[in-house]
C-alpha positions in Angstrom: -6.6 34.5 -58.4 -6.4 32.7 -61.9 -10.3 32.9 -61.9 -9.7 36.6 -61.9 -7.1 37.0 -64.6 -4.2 36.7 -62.4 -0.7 35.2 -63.4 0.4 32.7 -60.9 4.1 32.2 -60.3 3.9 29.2 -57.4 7.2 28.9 -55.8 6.6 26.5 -53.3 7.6 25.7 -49.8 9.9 28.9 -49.3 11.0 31.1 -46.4 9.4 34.7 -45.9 12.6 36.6 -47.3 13.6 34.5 -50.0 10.0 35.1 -50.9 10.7 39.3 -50.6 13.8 39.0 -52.4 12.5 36.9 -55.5 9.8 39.7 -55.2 12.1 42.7 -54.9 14.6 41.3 -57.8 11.5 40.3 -60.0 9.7 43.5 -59.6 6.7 41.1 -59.2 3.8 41.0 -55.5 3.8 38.4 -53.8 1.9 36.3 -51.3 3.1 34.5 -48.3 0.6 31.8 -46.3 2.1 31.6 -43.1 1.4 32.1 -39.3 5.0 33.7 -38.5 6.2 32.7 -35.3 2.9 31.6 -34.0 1.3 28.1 -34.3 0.0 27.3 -38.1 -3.7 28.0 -36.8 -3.1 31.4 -37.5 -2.6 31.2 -40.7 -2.6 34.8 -42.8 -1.4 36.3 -46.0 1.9 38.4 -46.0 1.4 40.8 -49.0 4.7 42.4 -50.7 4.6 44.5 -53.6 7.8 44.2 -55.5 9.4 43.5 -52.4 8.1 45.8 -49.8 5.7 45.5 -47.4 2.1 46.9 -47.4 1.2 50.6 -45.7 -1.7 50.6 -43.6 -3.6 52.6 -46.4 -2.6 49.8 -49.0 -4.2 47.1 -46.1 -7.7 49.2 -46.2 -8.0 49.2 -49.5 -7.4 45.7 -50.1 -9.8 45.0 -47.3 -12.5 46.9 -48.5 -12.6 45.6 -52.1 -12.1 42.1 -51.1 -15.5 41.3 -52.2 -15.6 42.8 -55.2 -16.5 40.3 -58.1 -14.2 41.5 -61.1 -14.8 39.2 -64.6 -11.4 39.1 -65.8 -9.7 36.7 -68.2 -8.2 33.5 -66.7 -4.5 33.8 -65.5 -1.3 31.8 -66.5 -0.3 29.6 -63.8 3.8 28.4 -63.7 6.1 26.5 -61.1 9.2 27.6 -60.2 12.2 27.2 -58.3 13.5 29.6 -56.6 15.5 28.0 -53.7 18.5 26.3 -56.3 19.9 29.9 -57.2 19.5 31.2 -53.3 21.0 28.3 -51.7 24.4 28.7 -54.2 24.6 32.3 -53.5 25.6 31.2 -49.3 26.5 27.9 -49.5 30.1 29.4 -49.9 29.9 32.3 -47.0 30.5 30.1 -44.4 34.4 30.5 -43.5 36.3 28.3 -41.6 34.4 27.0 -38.0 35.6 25.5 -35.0 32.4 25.5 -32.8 30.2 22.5 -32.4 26.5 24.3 -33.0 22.9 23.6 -33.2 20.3 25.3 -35.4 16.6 24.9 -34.5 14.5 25.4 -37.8 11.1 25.4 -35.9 9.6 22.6 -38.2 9.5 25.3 -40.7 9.9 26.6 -44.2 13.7 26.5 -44.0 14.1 23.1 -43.1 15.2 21.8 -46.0 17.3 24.5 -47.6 19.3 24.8 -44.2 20.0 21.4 -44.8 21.4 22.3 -48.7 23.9 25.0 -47.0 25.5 23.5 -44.0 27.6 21.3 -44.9 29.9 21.2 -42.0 30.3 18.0 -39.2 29.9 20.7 -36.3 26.7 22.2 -37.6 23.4 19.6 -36.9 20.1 20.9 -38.1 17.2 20.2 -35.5 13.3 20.4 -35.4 13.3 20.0 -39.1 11.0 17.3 -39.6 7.8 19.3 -41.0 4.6 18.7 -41.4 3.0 21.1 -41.4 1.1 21.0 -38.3 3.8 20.7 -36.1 5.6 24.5 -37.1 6.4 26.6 -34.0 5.0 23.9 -31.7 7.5 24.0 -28.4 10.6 24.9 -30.9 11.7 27.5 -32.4 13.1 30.6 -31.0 9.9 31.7 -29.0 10.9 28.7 -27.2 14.8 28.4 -27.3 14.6 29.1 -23.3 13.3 25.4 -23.2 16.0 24.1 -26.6 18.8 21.8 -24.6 22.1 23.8 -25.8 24.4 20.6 -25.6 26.6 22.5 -28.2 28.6 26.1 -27.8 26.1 27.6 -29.7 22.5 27.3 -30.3 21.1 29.3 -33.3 17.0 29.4 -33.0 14.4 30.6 -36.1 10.3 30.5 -36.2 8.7 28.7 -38.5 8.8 31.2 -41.6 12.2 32.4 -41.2 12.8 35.8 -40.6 13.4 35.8 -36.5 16.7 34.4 -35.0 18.4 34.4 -31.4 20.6 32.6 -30.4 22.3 31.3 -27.0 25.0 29.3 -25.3 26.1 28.6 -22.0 26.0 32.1 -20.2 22.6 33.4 -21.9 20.1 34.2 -24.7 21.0 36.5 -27.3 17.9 38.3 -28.3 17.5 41.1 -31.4 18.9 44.0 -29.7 22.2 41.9 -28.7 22.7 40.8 -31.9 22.7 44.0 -33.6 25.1 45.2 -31.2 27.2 42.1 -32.0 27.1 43.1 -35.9 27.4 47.2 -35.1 30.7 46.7 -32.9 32.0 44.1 -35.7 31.3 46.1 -38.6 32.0 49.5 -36.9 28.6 51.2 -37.4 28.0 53.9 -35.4 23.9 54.3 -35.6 21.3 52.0 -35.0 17.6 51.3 -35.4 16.1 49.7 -32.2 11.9 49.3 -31.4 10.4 50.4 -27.3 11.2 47.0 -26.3 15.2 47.0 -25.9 16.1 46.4 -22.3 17.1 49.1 -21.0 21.0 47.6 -20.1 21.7 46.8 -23.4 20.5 50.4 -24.2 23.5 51.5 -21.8 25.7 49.0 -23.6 25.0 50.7 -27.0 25.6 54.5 -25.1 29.4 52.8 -23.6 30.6 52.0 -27.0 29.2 55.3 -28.3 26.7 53.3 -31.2 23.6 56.1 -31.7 20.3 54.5 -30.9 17.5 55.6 -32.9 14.3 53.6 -31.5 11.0 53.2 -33.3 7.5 51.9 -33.0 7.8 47.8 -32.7 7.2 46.2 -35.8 9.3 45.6 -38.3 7.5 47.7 -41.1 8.1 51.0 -38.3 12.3 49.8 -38.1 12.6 50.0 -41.6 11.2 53.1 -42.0 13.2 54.9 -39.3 16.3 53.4 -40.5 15.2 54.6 -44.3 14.2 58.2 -42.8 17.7 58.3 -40.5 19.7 57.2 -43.3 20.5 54.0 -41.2 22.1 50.5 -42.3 21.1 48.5 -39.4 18.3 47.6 -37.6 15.7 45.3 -35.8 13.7 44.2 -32.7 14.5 42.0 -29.9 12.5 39.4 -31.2 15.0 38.4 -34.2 13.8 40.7 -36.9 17.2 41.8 -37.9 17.6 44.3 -41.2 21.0 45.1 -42.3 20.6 47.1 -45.5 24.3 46.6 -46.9 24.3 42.1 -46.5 20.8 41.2 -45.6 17.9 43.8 -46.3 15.0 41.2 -46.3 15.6 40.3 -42.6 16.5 36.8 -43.4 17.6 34.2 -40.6 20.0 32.3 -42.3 21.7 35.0 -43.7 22.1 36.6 -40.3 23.1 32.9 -38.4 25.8 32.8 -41.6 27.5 36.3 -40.8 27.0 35.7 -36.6 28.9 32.3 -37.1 31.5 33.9 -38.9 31.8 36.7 -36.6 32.1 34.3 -33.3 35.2 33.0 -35.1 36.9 35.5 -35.5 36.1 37.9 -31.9 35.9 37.2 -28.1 32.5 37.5 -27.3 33.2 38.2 -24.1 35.2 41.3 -24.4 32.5 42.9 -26.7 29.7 42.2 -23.8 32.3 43.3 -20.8 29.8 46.2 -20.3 26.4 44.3 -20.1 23.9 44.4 -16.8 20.1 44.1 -17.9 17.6 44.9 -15.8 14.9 43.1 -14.4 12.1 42.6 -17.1 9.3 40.6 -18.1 6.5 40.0 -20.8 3.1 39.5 -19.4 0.1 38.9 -22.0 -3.1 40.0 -20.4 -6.8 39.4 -22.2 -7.9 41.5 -24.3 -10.5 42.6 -22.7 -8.0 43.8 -20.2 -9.2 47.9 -19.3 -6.6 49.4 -21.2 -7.2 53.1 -19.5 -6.4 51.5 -16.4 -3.2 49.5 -17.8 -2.1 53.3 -19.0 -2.6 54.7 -15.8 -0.6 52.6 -14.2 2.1 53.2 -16.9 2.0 57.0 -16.3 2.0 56.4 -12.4 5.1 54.1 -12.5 7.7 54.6 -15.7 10.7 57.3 -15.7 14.0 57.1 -16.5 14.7 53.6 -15.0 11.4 51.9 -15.6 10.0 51.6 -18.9 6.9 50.0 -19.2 5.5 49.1 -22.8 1.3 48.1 -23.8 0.8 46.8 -27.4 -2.6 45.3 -28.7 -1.4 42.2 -30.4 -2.0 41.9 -34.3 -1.9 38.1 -34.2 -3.3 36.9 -30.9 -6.4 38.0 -29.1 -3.5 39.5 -26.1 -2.2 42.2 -25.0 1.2 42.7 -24.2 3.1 44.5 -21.7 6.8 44.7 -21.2 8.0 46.1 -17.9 11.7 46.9 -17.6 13.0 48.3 -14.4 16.4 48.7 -12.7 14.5 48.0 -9.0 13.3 44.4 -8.9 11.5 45.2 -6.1 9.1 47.9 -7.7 9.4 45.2 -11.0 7.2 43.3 -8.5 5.2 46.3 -7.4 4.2 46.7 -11.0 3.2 43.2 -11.7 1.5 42.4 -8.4 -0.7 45.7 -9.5 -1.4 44.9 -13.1 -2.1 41.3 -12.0 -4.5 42.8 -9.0 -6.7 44.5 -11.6 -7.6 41.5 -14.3 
């Protein structure tokens, strides 16, 4: 990039949306190397432009002039620190907690500054030894079914920071959950969920009359919707959580910060009195996987109480399906006959 006349601001070992915020407040693009939630072997480049991510014409055209050979001047290159000024604006939001809890950093770019925040007896960081190599590998919140709880609260990111569930001794709080956790807090009455929300939780949202808007997955497609709709809040059941008023760059910590201060304060249970999922399951099929047949079987099975959800991975060479039914047994049916036909 300095070869090509390029100013280089290197910020260092940061988290995804610290790095969109220092873009968004500096009104300069950025570049994040990082595999997300996925092993570092999959290593890509998230591009924002002064803070916002790239549309899929923006990704073409980068694509298709990456091999163009422009003689520029050489670039200005500069460290800086971003983390000092980001770590004193939260160090202070934590009120008052009387839970013993555990957050699993995945080995990953918050590891440290995590550390810099909590500053509290009850709170231990875990998985925080880095190196690198060993981010998302069996921790993290793709894996905090497997995390020991040993606390009343377990609060579980991937590796660059911008995914968190959490879970203690009754279940796993996935996206969706915790957006209804903020929306009844905070009283808002419309929310931005992706195809994948099970479809009990959607009932949950209808009982406490919270309008669900749902979008494609992704969390480019959630912002969007929630922009379009005129929306505050928003995410996916994976962690991505947007809230546009305290945390519009879908950060993890900020969102463990305001969900620790929430538990606090309600009775968890009383907010969830209403809950029943249904039976659901992610399978990832090969890609080679005949996906005419896989949307047969769709048409031939979903309705109002099954839901049944194909996706072409962008980061693995997978497919992935996400069956939701009220009846476990044709849950089964639909499995038995996807797996039958690999």
């Amino acid at each position: 990039m300095l070869s090509k006349g390029i100013n280089v601001i290197n910020v260092g070992l940061v988290s995804t949306p610290l790095l969109q915020r220092f873009s968004s407040l500096n009104k300069v693009d950025a570049l994040m190397i990082t595999a997300s939630h996925n092993p570092y072997f999959y290593n890509g480049i998230k591009i924002f432009l002064k803070g916002r991510k790239l549309t899929k014409k923006e990704e073409k055209l980068i694509e298709s002039n990456l091999d163009d050979n422009l003689n520029l001047c050489v670039g200005r290159y500069t460290l800086k620190d971003i983390k000092e000024e980001y770590i004193n604006s939260l160090k202070n939001k934590l009120k008052e907690n009387k839970y013993n809890i555990k957050i699993d950093v995945s080995n990953g770019a918050l590891s440290e500054i995590t550390k810099d925040i909590f500053n509290d007896e009850k709170i231990k960081i875990i998985n925080s030894d880095y190196n690198g190599i060993n981010i998302n590998d069996n921790v993290g919140s793709l894996f905090i079914d497997k995390t020991e709880l040993n606390s009343d609260y377990l609060f579980s990111f991937d590796g660059d920071g911008d995914r968190i569930l959490f879970k203690d001794n009754k279940r796993i709080y996935e996206g969706d959950l915790i957006i209804f956790i903020l929306a009844k807090y905070y009283k808002i009455k419309k929310v931005v969920l992706t195809k994948n929300v099970n479809l009990g939780i959607l009932n949950l949202f209808k009982k406490n009359n919270i309008k669900v808007f749902i979008s494609d997955i992704g969390d480019k497609n959630v912002l969007k919707l929630m922009q379009k709709e005129k929306i505050t809040l928003g995410g996916e059941s994976s962690g991505h959580i947007i809230d546009l008023n305290l945390n519009p760059y879908g950060d993890a910590l900020i969102t463990t910060i305001n969900l620790i201060n929430i538990l606090n304060e309600i009775d968890l249970n009383k907010y969830l009195k209403h809950l029943e999922y249904y039976p659901y399951i992610n399978l990832n099929l090969k890609k080679d996987y005949n996906l005419t047949l896989l949307n047969k079987i769709k048409e031939k099975y979903e309705n109002k109480k099954t839901r049944i959800n194909i996706r072409v991975s962008g980061t693995e060479d997978i497919i992935r399906v996400n069956i939701n039914a009220l009846d476990k047994d044709k849950l089964n049916m639909i499995i038995k006959e996807i797996k039958d036909n690999e």
